[in-house]
Every structure is written in C-alpha cells, then in structure tokens.
N, C-alpha and C positions, 0 to 999 in steps of 0.2 A: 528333308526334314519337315515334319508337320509343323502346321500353323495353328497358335492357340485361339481360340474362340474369346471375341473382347467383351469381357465382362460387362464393362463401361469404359468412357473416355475420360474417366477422371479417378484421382484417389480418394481412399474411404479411411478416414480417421478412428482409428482403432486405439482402444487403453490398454498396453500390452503390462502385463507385470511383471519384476525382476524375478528372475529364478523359474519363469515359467515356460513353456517348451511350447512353440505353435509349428503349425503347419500348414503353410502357405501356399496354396493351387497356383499351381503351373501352368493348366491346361484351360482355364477359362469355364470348364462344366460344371464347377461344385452348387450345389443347391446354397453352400453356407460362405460362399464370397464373402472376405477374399483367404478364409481359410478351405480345406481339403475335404471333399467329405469322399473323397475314394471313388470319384467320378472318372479318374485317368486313366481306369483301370482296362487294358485291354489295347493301350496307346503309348508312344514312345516318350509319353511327358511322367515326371515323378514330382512330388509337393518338393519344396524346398522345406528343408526343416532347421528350426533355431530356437536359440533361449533368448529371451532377453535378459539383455544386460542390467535392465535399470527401468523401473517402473516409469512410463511416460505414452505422451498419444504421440504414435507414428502413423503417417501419412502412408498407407500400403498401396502397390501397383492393382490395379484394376483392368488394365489392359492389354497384362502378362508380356509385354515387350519393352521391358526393362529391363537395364544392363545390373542392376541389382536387386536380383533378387529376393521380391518382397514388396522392397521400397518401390515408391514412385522415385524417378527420377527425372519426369516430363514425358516420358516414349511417345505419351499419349496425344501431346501439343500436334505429333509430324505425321499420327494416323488420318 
C-alpha cells in the first residue's frame, strides 16, 4: 500500500457549508490542501468525497493518516 505524502502535522480549519459536496485528498499532493485538485491521479489513492451535513468550521486531516476520513482525529500527534 502507498504512503500518503504529509501535507502538515496539524489540522486546517475549514467553513464547510450545509448541503455542499467537497472533496477531500487522500494522497497528500493537491496544490489546494486539504481539498482534491486531481493530483492522485495515476496512484492507488482516490479523494474521499462528502456533503456536509450542517454549516460549521471542521478541523480537516492534513496528514492523510486518519482513521476518518477528512477529519483530524490526532494521526498527526504519533507522526
């Protein structure tokens, strides 16, 4: 399995909006961290993609090894 490339060691607080669709890099390459700009392309990583639920600032993973997808969950504390 590839290893994603660590964007950073920390989360980037993002203002997601209800009802809007993002897409979230996987792979650590996008120019537009910590969304997709179609940098995976040619590698076994794919964006995560989602709506949000609910207008608000979420804490997104920056250093792609999180167990949720998107979110930080800390990964980045045990890099």
């Amino acid at each position: 399995m590839d290893k994603p490339t660590i964007a950073d060691k920390q989360p980037i607080p993002v203002e997601l909006k209800a009802g809007e669709t993002y897409a979230w890099c996987s792979c650590g390459n996008s120019s537009k961290q910590p969304f997709c700009d179609g940098s995976h392309k040619g590698t076994s990583f794919t964006p995560t993609v989602f709506t949000a639920e609910e207008s608000k600032t979420a804490y997104m993973c920056m250093c792609k090894y999180t167990k949720n997808p998107g979110m930080c969950d800390g990964a980045h504390k045990k890099l």
